[in-house]
Short mmCIF file of the C-alpha atoms (twelve columns), coordinates in Angstrom:
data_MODEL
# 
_entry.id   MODEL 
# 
loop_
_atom_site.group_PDB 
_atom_site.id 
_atom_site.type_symbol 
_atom_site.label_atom_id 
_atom_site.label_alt_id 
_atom_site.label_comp_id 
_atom_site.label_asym_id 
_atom_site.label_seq_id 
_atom_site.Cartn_x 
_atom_site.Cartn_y 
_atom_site.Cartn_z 
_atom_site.pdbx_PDB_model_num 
ATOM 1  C CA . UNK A 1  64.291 18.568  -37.796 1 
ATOM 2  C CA . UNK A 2  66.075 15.236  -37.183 1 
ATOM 3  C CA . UNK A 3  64.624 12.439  -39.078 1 
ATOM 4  C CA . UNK A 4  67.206 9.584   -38.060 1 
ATOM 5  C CA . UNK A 5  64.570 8.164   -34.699 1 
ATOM 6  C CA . UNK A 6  65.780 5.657   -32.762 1 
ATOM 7  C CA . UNK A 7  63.240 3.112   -34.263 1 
ATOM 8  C CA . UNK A 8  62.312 4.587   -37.508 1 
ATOM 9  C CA . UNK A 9  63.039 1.412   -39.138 1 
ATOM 10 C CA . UNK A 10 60.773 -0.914  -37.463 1 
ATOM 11 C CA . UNK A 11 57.976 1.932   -36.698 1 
ATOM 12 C CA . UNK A 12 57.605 2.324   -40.755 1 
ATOM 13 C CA . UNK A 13 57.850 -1.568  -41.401 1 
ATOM 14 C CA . UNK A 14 54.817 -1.272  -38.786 1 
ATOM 15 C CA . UNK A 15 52.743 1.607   -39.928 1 
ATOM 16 C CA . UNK A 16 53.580 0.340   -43.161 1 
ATOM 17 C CA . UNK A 17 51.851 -3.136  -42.757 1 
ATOM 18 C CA . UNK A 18 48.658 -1.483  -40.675 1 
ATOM 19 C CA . UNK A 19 48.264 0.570   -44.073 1 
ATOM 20 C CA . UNK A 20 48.676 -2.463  -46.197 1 
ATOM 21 C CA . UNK A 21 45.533 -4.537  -43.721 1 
ATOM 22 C CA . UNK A 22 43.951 -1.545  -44.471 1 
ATOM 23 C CA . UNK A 23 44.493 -0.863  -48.250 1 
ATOM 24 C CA . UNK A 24 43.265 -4.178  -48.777 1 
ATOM 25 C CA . UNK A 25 40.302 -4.392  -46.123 1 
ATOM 26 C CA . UNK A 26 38.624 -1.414  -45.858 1 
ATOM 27 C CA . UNK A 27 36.948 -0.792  -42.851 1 
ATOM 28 C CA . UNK A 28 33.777 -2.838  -41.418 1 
ATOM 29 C CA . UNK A 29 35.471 -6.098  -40.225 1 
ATOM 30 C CA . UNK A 30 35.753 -7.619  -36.854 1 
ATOM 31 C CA . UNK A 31 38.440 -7.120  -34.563 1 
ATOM 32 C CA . UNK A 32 40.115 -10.335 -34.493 1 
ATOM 33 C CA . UNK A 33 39.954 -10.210 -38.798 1 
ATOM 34 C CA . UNK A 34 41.791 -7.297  -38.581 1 
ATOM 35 C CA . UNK A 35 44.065 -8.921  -36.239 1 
ATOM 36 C CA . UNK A 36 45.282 -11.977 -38.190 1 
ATOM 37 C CA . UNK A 37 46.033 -9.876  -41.151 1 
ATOM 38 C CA . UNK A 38 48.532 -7.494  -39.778 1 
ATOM 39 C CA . UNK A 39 50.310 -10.422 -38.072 1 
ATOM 40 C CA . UNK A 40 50.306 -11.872 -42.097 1 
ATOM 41 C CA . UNK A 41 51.615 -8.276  -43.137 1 
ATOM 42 C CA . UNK A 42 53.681 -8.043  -39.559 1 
ATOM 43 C CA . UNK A 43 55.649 -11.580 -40.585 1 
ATOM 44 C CA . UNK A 44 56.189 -10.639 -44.502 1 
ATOM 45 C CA . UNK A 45 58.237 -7.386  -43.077 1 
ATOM 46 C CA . UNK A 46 60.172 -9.821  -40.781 1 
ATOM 47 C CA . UNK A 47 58.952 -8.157  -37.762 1 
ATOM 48 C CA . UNK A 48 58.579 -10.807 -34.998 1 
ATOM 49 C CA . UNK A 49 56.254 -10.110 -32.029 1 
ATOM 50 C CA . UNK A 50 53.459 -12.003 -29.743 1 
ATOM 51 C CA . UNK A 51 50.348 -12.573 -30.517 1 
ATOM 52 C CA . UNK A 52 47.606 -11.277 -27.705 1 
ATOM 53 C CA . UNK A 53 46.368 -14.709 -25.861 1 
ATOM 54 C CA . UNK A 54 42.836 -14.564 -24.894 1 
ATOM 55 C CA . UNK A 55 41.759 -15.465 -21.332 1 
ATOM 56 C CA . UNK A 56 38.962 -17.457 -20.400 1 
# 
């Protein structure tokens, strides 16, 4: 089985900081807590990427 993927790099640093969020949150948050941590976990792995705007 070939383990070199395409983007194995950034799809660890992601899964990676989704563990972290939840390592250190557990589960029984909101949403939007959940949210604002993995974008803290998302820019300490140098990953850059949009946050969701809300509409109203």
């Amino acid at each position: 089985m070939n383990t070199n993927l395409k983007y194995q790099d950034i799809t660890e640093k992601i899964i990676g900081a989704a563990f972290e969020v939840h390592k250190f949150l557990g589960n029984g948050f909101q949403e939007v807590i959940y949210q604002r941590a993995l974008a803290i976990e998302m820019r300490k792995a140098g990953l850059e990427f949009a946050v969701k705007m809300r509409r109203t």
